[in-house]
C-alpha positions as CSV (number, residue, x, y, z in Angstrom):
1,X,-5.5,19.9,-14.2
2,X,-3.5,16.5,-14.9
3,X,-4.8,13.6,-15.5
4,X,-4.4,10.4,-14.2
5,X,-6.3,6.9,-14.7
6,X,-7.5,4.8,-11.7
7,X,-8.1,1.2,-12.0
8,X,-11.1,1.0,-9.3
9,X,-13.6,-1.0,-11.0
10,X,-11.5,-2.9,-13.0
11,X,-8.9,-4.4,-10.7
12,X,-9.8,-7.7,-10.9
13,X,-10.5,-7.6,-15.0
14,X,-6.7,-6.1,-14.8
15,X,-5.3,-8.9,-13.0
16,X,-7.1,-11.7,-15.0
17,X,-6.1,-10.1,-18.3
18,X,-2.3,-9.0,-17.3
19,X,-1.3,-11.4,-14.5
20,X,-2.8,-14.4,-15.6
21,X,-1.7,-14.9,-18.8
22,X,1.5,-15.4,-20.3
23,X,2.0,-11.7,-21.4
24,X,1.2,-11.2,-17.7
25,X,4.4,-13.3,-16.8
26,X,6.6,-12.5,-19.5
27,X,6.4,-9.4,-18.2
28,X,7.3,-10.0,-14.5
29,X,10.3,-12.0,-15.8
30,X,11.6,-9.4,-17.5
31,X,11.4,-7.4,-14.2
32,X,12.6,-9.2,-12.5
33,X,16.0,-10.5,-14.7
34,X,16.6,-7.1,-15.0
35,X,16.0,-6.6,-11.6
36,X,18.0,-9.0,-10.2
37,X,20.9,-7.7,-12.3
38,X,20.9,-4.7,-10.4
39,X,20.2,-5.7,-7.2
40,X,23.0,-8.4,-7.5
41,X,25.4,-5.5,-7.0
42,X,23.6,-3.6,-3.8
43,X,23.5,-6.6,-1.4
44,X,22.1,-4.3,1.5
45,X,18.4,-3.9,2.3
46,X,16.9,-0.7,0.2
47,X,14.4,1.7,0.4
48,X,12.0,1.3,-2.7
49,X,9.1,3.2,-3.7
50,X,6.4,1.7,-6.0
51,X,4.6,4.2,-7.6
52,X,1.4,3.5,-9.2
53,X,2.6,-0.1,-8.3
54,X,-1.3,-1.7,-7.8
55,X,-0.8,-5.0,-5.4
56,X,2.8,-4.7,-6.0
57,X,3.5,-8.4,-7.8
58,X,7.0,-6.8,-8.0
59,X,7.6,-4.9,-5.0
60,X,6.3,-8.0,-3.1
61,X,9.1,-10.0,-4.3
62,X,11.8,-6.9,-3.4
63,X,9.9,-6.8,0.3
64,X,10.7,-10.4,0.7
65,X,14.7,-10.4,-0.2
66,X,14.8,-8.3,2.7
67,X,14.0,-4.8,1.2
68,X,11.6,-2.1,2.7
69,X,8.6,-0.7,0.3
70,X,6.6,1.8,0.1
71,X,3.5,1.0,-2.1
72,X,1.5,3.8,-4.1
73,X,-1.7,3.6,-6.1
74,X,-4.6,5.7,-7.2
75,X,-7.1,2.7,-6.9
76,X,-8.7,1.7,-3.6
77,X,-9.0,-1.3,-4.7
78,X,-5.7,-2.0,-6.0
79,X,-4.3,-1.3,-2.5
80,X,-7.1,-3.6,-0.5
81,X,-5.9,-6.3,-2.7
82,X,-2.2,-5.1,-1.8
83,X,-2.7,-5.4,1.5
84,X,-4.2,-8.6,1.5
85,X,-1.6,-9.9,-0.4
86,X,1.3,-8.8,1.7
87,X,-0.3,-9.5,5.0
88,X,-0.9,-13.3,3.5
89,X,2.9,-13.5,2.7
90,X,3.7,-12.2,5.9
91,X,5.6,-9.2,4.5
92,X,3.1,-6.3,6.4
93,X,5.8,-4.9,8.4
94,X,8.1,-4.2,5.1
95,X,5.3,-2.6,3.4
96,X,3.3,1.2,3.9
97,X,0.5,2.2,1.8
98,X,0.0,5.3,0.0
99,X,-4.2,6.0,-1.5
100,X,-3.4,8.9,-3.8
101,X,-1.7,9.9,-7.1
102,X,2.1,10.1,-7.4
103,X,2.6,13.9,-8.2
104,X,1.0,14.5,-4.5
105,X,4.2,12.7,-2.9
106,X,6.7,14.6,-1.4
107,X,10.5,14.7,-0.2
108,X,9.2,16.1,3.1
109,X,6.8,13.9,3.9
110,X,8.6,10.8,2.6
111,X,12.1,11.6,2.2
112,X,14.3,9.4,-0.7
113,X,14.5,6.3,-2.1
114,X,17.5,4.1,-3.4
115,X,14.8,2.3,-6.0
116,X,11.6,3.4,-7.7
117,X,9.5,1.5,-9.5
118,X,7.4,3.2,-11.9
119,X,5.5,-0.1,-14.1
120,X,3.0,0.5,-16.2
121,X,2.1,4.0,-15.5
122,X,3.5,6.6,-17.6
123,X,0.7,5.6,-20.1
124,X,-2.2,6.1,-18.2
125,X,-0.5,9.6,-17.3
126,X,-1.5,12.8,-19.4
127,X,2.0,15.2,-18.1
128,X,4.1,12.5,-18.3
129,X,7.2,14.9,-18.2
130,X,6.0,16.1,-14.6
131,X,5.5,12.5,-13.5
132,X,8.6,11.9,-14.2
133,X,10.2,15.1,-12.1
134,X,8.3,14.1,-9.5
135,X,10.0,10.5,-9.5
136,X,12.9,12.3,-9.9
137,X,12.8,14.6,-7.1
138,X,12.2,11.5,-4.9
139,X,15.0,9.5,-5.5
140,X,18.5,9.8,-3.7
141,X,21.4,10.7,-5.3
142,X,23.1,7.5,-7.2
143,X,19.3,5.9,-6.8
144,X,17.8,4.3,-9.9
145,X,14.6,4.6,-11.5
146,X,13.3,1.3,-13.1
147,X,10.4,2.7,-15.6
148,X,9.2,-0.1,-17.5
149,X,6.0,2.2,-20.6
150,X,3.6,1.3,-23.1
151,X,6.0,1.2,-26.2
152,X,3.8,3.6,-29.0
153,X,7.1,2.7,-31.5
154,X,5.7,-1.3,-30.7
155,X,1.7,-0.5,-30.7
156,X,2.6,0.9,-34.4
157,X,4.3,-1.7,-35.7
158,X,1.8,-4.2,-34.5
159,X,-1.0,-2.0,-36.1
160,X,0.7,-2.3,-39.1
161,X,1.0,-6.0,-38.8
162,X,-2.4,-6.6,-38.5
163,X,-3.4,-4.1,-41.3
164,X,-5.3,-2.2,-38.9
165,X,-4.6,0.8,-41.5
166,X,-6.9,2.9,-39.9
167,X,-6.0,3.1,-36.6
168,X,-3.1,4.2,-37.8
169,X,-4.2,7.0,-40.0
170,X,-5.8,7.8,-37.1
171,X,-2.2,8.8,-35.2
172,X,-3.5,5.6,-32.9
173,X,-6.4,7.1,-31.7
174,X,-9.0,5.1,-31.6
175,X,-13.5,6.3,-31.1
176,X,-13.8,4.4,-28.4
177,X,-11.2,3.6,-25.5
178,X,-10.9,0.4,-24.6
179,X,-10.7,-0.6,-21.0
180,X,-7.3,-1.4,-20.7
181,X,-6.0,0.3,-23.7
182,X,-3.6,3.3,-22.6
183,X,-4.2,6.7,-23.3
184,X,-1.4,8.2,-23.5
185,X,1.3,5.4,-24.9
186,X,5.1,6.8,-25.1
187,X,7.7,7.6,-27.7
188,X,10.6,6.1,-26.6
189,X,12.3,8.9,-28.1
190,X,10.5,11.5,-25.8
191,X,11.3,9.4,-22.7
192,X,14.9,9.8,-23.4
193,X,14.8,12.9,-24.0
194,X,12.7,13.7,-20.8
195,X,14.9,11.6,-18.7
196,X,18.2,12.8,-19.7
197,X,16.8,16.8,-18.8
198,X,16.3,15.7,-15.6
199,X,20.1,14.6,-15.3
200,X,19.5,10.6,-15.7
201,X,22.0,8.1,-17.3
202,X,20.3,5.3,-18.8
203,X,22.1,2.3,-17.7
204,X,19.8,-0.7,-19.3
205,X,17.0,-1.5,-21.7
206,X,14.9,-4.2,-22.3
207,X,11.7,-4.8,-24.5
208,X,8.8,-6.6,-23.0
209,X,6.6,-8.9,-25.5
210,X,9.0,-8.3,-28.6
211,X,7.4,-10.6,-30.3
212,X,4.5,-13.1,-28.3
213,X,1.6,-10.5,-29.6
214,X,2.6,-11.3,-33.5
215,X,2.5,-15.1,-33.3
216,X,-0.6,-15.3,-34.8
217,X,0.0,-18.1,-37.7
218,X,2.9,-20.9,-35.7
219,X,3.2,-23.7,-38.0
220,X,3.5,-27.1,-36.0
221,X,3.0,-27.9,-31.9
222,X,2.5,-24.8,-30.2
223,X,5.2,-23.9,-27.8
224,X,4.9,-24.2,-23.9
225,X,4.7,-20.8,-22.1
226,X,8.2,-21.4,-20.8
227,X,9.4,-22.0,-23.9
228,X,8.1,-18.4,-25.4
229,X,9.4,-16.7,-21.9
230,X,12.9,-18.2,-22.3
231,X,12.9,-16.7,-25.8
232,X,11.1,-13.8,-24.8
233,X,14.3,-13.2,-22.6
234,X,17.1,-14.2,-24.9
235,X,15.7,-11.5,-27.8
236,X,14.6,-8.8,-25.0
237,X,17.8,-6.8,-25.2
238,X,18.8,-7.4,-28.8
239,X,17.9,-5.3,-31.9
240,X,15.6,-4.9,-33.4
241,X,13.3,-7.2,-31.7
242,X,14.1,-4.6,-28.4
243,X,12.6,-1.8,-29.8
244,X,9.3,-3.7,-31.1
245,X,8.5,-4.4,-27.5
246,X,5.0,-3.7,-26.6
247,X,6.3,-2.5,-23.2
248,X,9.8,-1.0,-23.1
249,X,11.7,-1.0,-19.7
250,X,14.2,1.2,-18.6
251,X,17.0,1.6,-16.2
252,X,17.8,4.6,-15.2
253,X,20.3,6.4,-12.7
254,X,20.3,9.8,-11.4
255,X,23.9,10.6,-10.6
């Protein structure tokens, strides 16, 4: 039997510790640059799913540029918060709700999508090479796939960086998980590898936090959170600071 993690019973420590904070927001700009790359080119309204997408902080956006969404999630929670949310912005009739994991989604009960967004999930997922069929199977042909994972190549090197020595003789396992700590973070590698099987062209990469988790010692005035997004951005796509990214985020199309 797969595994998957829910998020009921912590949603609101996961939107305090991600959303609210500046490693929260460099991550939606990320998104969303690259996002709005894309998009830039496909002017007409699109049919996105957002899979495993929690209240959506993404897809909401997307829903109110004209686009049509469904929204995903194996937390309850997650998708009462959603809902409040959208009805708020006044983007309810742009928007269904799915309660249930991804794998249980089907072409015949859903049909295709132009866009999937799968952020933040691959980690949390034990078959990560089914979950990633699965998208698969659900997108149309010349759809994209923006898969934005828990970079295991950027969890090491910041391991190493702090000299936690042990958790990395300890392949990255640690005794005790930790509530938001992934269980299953991803080889880049791998999700290459797994993507390109299933017939995908990669078309664009960025890294997400490539280097706000190491600034531990600045010397001088702290800078403003815009100032670390704006450089968070302008070293995203560049190596090596890309590939040190705590998240990594993918663009991928399916011919």
């Amino acid at each position: 039997m797969q595994r998957n993690t829910s998020f009921d019973g912590k949603s609101r420590t996961f939107s305090r510790n991600i959303y609210g904070t500046t490693k929260g927001q460099i991550r939606l700009r990320v998104l969303e640059r690259d996002l709005a790359e894309w998009l830039s080119e496909r002017p007409q309204p699109l049919r996105i799913l957002d899979a495993g997408g929690g209240f959506g902080p993404v897809s909401q956006r997307l829903a109110a540029d004209g686009h049509q969404v469904v929204l995903c999630d194996l937390s309850a929670e997650m998708l009462d918060e959603a809902r409040a949310q959208v009805a708020d912005k006044g983007l309810s009739e742009r928007f269904d709700f799915i309660h249930g994991p991804i794998q249980s989604l089907t072409v015949d009960d859903l049909g295709q999508f132009d866009l999937i967004l799968c952020h933040a999930v691959l980690e949390w997922v034990e078959d990560q090479a089914g979950l990633l069929a699965t998208l698969n199977a659900l997108l149309a042909p010349g759809g994209t796939l923006s898969l934005m994972y828990y970079n295991r190549d950027g969890l090491l090197y910041h391991s190493l960086v702090k000299g936690n020595f042990d958790y990395v003789h300890a392949n990255l396992v640690r005794k005790r998980r930790q509530k938001l700590t992934p269980g299953w973070p991803c080889r880049p590698a791998e999700v290459d590898g797994w993507l390109q099987q299933l017939g995908f062209v990669i078309t664009g990469r960025s890294g997400v936090r490539v280097f706000h988790d190491y600034m531990s010692n600045v010397h001088g005035p702290f800078p403003t959170e815009e100032d670390i997004i704006e450089m968070e951005l302008a070293h995203s796509r560049t190596a090596p600071f890309m590939h040190l990214g705590r998240y990594m985020h993918v663009l991928a199309r399916k011919p």
